[in-house]
N, C-alpha and C positions, 0 to 999 in steps of 0.2 A: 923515187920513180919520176921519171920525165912526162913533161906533159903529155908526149907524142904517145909514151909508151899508157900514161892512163885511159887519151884519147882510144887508141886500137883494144883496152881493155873494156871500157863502157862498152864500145862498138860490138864487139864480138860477144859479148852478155846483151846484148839487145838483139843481135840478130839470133843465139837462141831462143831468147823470149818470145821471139817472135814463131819461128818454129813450133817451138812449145803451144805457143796459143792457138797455130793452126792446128795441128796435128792434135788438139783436146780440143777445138772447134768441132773440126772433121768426123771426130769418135763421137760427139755430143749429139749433132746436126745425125749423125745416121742412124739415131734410135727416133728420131723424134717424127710421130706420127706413126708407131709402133706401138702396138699393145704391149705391156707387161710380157705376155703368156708369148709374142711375139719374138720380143728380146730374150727371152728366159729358151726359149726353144732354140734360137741362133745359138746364145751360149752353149746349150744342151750340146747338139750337135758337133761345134767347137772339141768341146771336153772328150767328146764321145771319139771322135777323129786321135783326140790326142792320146786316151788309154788306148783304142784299139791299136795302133803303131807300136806302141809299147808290145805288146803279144806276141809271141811267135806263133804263128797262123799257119797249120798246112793245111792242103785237101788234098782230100781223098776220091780217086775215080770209083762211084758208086758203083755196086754189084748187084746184078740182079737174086732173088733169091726163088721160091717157090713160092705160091700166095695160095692159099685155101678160102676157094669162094661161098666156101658153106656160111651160114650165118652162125652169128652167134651164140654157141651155148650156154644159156644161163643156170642149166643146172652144175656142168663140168666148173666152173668158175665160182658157183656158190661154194662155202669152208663148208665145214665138216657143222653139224648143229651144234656141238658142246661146244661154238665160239659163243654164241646166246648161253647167258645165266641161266638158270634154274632161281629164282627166289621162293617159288614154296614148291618143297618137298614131299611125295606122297609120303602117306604115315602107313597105307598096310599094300596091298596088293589088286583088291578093288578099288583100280586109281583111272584117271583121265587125264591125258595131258595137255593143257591149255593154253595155245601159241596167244600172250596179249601183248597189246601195243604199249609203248616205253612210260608214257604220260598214268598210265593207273597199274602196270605190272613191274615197277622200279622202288625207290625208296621214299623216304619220309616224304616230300606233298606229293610227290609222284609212284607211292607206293599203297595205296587206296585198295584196289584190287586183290595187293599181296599180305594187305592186313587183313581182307574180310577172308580172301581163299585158308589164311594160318586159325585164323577160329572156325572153318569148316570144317579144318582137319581134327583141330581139337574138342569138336562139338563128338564124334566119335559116331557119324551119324548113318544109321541103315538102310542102305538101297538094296530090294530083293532079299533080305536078311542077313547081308551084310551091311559090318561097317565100311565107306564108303572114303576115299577122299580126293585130292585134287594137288596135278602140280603146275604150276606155272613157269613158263618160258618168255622171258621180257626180249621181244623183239619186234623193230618197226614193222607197221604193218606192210607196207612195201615190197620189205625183205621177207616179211614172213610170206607174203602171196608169192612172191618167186620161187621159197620151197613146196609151197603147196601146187601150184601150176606145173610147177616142171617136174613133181613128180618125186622130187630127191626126198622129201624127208615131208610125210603127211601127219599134221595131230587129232589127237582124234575131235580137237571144238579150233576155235581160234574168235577171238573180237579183236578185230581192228577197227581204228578210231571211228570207222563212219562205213553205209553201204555201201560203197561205189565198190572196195575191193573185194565183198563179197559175190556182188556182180561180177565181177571180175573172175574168180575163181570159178563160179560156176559158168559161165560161157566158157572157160578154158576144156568144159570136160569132166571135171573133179566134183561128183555129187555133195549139195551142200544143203541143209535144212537150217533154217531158221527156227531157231529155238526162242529168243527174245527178240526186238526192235531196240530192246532198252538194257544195257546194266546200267548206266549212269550217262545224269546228263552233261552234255557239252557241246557248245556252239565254235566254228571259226570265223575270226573276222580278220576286217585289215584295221591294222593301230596306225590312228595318223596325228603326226604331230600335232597340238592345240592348234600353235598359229595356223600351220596350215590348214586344220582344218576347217576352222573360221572363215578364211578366205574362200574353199570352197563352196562351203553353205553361202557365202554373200554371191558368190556369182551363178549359182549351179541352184540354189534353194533348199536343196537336200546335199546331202551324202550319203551314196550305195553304190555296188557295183560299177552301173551305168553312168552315171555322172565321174566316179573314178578313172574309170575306163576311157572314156571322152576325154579328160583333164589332160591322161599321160597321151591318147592320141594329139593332143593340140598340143604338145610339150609345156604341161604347166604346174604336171605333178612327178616325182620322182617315187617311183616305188618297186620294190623288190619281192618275188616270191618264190620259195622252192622248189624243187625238182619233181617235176608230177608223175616222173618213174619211183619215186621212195616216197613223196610225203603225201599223206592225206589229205593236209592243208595245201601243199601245191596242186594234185590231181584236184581238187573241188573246186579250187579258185579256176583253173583250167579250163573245165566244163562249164564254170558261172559264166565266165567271160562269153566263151563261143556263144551260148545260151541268149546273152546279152546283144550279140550281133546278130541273131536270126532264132528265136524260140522254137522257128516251125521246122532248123535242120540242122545242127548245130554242125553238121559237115557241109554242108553247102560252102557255096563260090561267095555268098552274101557275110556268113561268117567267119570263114576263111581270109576274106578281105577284110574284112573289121579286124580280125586279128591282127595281121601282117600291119597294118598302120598301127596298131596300139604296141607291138610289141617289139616294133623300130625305137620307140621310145621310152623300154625300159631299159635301165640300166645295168641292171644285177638278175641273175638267176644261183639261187646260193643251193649250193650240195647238200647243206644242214641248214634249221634254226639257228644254230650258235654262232656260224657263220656271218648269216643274214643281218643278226640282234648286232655282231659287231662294227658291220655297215651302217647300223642306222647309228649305234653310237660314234663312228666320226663325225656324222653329220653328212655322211652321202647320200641316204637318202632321207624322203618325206614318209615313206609311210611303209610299213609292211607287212605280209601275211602271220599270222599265229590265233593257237585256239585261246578261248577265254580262259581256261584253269592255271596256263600260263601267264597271259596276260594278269588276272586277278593278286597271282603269288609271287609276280616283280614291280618291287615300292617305286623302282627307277623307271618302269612306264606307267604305272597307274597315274603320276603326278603330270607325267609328261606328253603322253598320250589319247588321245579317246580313240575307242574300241567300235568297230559300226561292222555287226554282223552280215554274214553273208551265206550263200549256195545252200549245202545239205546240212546237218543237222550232224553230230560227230555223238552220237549216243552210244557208244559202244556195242552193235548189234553181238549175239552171238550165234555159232551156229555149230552144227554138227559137220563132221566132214567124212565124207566115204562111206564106206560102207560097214559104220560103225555100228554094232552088237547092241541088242537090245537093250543088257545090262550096261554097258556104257551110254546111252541116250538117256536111258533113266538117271544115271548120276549127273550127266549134263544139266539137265532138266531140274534136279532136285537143288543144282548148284545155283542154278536160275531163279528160286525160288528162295533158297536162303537169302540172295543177294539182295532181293527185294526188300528183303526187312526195314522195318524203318528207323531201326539202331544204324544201320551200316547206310542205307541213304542220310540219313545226316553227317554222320562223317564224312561222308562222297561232299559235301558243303564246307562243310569244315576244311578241306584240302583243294577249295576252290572249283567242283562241280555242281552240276543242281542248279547253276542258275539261269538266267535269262530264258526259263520256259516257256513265256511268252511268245517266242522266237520261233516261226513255224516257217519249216523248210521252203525255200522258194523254187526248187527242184522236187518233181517229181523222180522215183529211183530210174537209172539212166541202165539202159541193159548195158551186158559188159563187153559185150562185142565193140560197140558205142564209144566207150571207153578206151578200148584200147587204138581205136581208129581215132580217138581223139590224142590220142600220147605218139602217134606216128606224124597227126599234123603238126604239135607241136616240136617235134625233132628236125623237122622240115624245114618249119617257118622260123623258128625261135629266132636265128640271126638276121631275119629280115634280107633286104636288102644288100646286107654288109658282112661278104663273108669273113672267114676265122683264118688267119693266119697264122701259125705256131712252129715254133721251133724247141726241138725238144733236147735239153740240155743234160747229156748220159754221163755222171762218175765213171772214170774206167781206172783210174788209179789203184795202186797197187792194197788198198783195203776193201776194196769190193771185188776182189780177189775170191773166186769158187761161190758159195752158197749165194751170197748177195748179188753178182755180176747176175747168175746164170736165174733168180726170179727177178731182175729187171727187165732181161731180157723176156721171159716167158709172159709178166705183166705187158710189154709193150708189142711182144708179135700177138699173143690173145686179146690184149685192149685195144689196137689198131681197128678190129670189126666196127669197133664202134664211132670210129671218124666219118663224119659228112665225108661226100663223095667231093660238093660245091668246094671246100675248105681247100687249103694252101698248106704242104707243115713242111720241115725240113729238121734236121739233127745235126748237130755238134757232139765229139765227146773231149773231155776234157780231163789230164791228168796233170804231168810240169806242164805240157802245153796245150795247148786246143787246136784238134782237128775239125776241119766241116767234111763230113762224112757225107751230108745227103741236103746239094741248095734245095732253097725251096722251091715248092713247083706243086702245081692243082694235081690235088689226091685221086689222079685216076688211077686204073689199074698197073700204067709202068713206073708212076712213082711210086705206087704202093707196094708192087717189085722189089724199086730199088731199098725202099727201106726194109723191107724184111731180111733181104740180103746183106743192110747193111747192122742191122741188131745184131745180129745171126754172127757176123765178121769181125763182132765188139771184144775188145781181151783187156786184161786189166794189169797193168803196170805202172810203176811210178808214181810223184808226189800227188797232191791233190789243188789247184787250183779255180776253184768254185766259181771266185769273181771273174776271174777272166773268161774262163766260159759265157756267163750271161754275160760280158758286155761284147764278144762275138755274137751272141742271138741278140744282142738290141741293136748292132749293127746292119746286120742282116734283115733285122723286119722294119729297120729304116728303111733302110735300100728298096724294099717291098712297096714299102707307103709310098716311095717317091715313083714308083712305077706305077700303083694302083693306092690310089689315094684313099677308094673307100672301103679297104678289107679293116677288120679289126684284130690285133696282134697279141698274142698270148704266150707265154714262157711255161714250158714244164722242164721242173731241173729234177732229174732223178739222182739222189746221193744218200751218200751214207753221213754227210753232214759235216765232216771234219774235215776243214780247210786249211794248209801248211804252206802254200806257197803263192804269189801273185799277190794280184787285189784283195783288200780285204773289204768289208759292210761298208764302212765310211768311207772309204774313196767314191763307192759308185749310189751309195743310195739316194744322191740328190738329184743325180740322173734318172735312177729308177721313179723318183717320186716324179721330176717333168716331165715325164714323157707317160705316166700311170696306167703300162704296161703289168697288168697281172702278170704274177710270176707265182705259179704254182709247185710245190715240193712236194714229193714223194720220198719218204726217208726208205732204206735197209738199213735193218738192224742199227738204226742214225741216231745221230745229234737230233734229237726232234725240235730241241730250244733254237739250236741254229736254223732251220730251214723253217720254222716259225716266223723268225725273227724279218727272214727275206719275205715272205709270204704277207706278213702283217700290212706293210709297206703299203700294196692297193689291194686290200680289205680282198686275196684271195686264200684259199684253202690249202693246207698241210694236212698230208695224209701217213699216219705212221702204216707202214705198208710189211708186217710182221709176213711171219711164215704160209699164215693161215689164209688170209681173206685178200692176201695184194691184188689176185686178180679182179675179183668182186668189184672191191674198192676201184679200181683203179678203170674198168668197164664203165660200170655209174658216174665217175668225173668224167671223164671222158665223151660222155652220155649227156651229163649238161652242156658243158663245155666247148662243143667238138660240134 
């Protein structure tokens, strides 16, 4: 080689180099004074631009449909009763049936009630000169007040966890006697991380409610509670709270307002406990609601958490309902007394009830009108400031074909009732390809038109491509944010679970995880593992949505949620 020729050889490798060095300058220099979550979001978007292009995208000109302004019926929507167990069985004919709540009418720690009601029966015992006995139906008290209120299916006693929804029942209408305050004791509290809650007692002096409460309104505590349309532990923490804003009204403009600041700065409202328990196990949140008997009989919070009681008192009251027979009040009654015993009160200990007696209600009983005025403000307020934007992602592929298509459809024009008016939603459906059937646009009455029309106009053919539907709905509720930056964005994918074509989990879940977009599933006749699996991602809810109870289920999410 000539020297001329190594000369233009070094030359032309240095003036790469040089290039090189700007152009990895350039890409260096333009993260720098960027946050992580900064950069990670640029990339996000990036990625998110590049799968969506991949997609074949059509829309669709939305059809109006017919929209039924009637509200909600929650009796037409409840299944049929024989979806609730039966765990104890009448043994003769003079029997009573007795709606109990999951925590003492269930199995081994949570099967208390269904042990003592199995030796009533076998006790063989005489009301009015018969033998007498008792059968149990394990069902939340929530859902049991919805059949007793609306009329569909009345038992003749029922205890749920605590007074409030006995109140409840009887403002509805539905004569109710009090037969006990007490079968067994039980308190609810909030469990809050050790550390954390060291640090509250250092700056606050205590820990209760009101100190809680104040902590998440100054954003300094994280904490999650349940749906106060189902749980007993959510409806009490509920009323504590308002309570805690204004004791002389707890509907008032004074409590109202306390609320809406405290509840801007929660993060999570979970549809179940098991839900909840698995948010606080990633470490999302600091603290959260559940009763003692629970707390007591999990080794992974007793170590990890302290328990700091709170609202009403969760004693399991019992009561009569309707206009029950003599002879049935009397076995009520006699069961009341068996249960008393103090064989079967120490067992109630032994499966983690009975304690913290000490613990005396810091609610007076709240009437149930009260109640339910207080479950309409929270439906109101719950998202604060920052409405819901959702996009709801429909299987139409060729396995959700007849029985499955036509109750997603019926779950989504019945569940609709239950969408904020304030909220944002739109619909994709998605088979080889993804259609946008319905942009998004505020749930008033012509979008809520177009979506009935467009459920209604849903048919099912072809392969199934799962991911690329959600990454059309994270597209789309990007587009959203960048137009209105403060709504907050939620995925509901309705499928039967089994995905054959497009994107699969690992291309898009690092996107699902930066951008921590809940994505909620609804299976037919599904893969429940698979839509599990999407759902786990930002600690939201999978709902097996069988023959029986979809719409129920799918009302009540939509109810937190929405």
């Amino acid at each position: 080689m000539t020297k001329k020729s190594k000369f233009f050889l070094i030359s032309g490798f240095l003036v790469v180099l040089v290039f090189a060095l700007v152009y990895f300058g350039i890409n260096l220099t333009s993260d720098l004074g960027k946050t992580k979550t900064q950069v990670s979001s640029e990339d996000a978007a990036k990625e998110l631009s590049k799968l969506y292009s991949n997609i074949a995208v059509k829309t669709e000109t939305p059809v109006k449909g017919q929209i039924d302004l009637n509200p909600a019926d929650v009796a037409e929507s409840l299944p049929d009763i024989s979806k609730f167990p039966i765990t104890v069985e009448n043994t003769n004919d003079h029997f009573v049936e007795i709606f109990s709540s999951p925590e003492k009418g269930g199995t081994g720690v949570d099967g208390w009630l269904t042990d003592v009601a199995t030796e009533f029966n076998k006790a063989n015992i005489s009301v009015n000169g018969k033998p007498a006995s008792v059968k149990i139906r394990n069902i939340a008290s929530g859902t049991a007040a919805d059949y007793i209120k609306s009329g569909k299916y009345i038992p003749d006693a029922f205890t749920p966890s605590n007074e409030l929804w006995g109140e409840m029942v009887k403002a509805s209408g539905v004569k109710t006697e009090l037969v006990t305050k007490r079968l067994v004791g039980n308190v609810p509290g909030i469990v809050i991380a050790k550390a954390k809650y060291d640090a509250l007692v250092e700056k606050y002096g205590s820990v209760n409610v009101k100190t809680v409460t104040e902590a998440i309104a100054n954003n300094e505590f994280s904490m999650g509670y349940t749906d106060p349309f189902a749980s007993s532990t959510g409806l009490n923490f509920l009323v504590t709270a308002l309570n805690t804003f204004d004791s002389t009204n707890i509907l008032g403009d004074k409590a109202v307002q306390g609320f809406e600041k405290f509840q801007a700065n929660v993060p999570f409202i979970a549809s179940t406990t098991i839900q909840m328990r698995d948010a606080a196990k990633s470490g999302m949140l600091d603290g959260f609601v559940l009763e003692y008997q629970t707390y007591i009989n999990a080794a992974d919070l007793k170590d990890s958490y302290v328990f700091t009681p709170f609202g009403v008192r969760h004693d399991s009251p019992l009561y009569a309902l309707g206009d029950v027979p003599q002879d049935k009040l009397d076995i009520i009654k006699k069961f009341a007394e068996f249960v008393e015993q103090a064989q079967y009160q120490k067992s109630a200990k032994d499966k983690g009830f009975n304690n913290l007696d000490e613990y005396k209600s810091e609610l007076a009983v709240v009437d149930g009108n009260l109640l339910s005025s207080a479950q309409k403000i929270w439906k109101e307020k719950k998202n604060g400031s920052k409405p819901i934007s959702a996009v709801f992602v429909t299987d139409v592929s060729g396995s959700m074909a007849g029985e499955p298509l036509n109750r997603l459809k019926e779950s989504l024009l019945k569940g609709q009732k239950y969408l904020g008016k304030d909220n944002s939603i739109g619909l994709v459906s998605y088979s080889s390809d993804v259609t946008i059937n319905l942009p998004i646009g505020k749930y008033d009455t012509n979008q809520q038109s177009m979506f009935v029309g467009t459920v209604n106009n849903l048919q099912a053919s072809g392969g199934t491509a799962t991911f690329d539907g959600i990454v059309v709905a994270l597209k789309m509720l990007q587009d959203e944010i960048a137009l209105n930056p403060n709504v907050k964005p939620i995925i509901f994918v309705l499928s039967d679970g089994e995905t054959n074509e497009g994107y699969s989990l690992k291309d898009i879940k690092g996107l699902i995880e930066t951008y921590k977009i809940p994505i909620y599933t609804i299976g037919y006749n599904a893969n429940i593992k698979a839509l599990q699996s999407i759902s786990s991602i930002n600690e939201a809810a999978s709902i097996n949505a069988d023959t029986d109870d979809v719409v129920y289920k799918i009302g009540n999410l939509f109810n937190v949620q929405m």
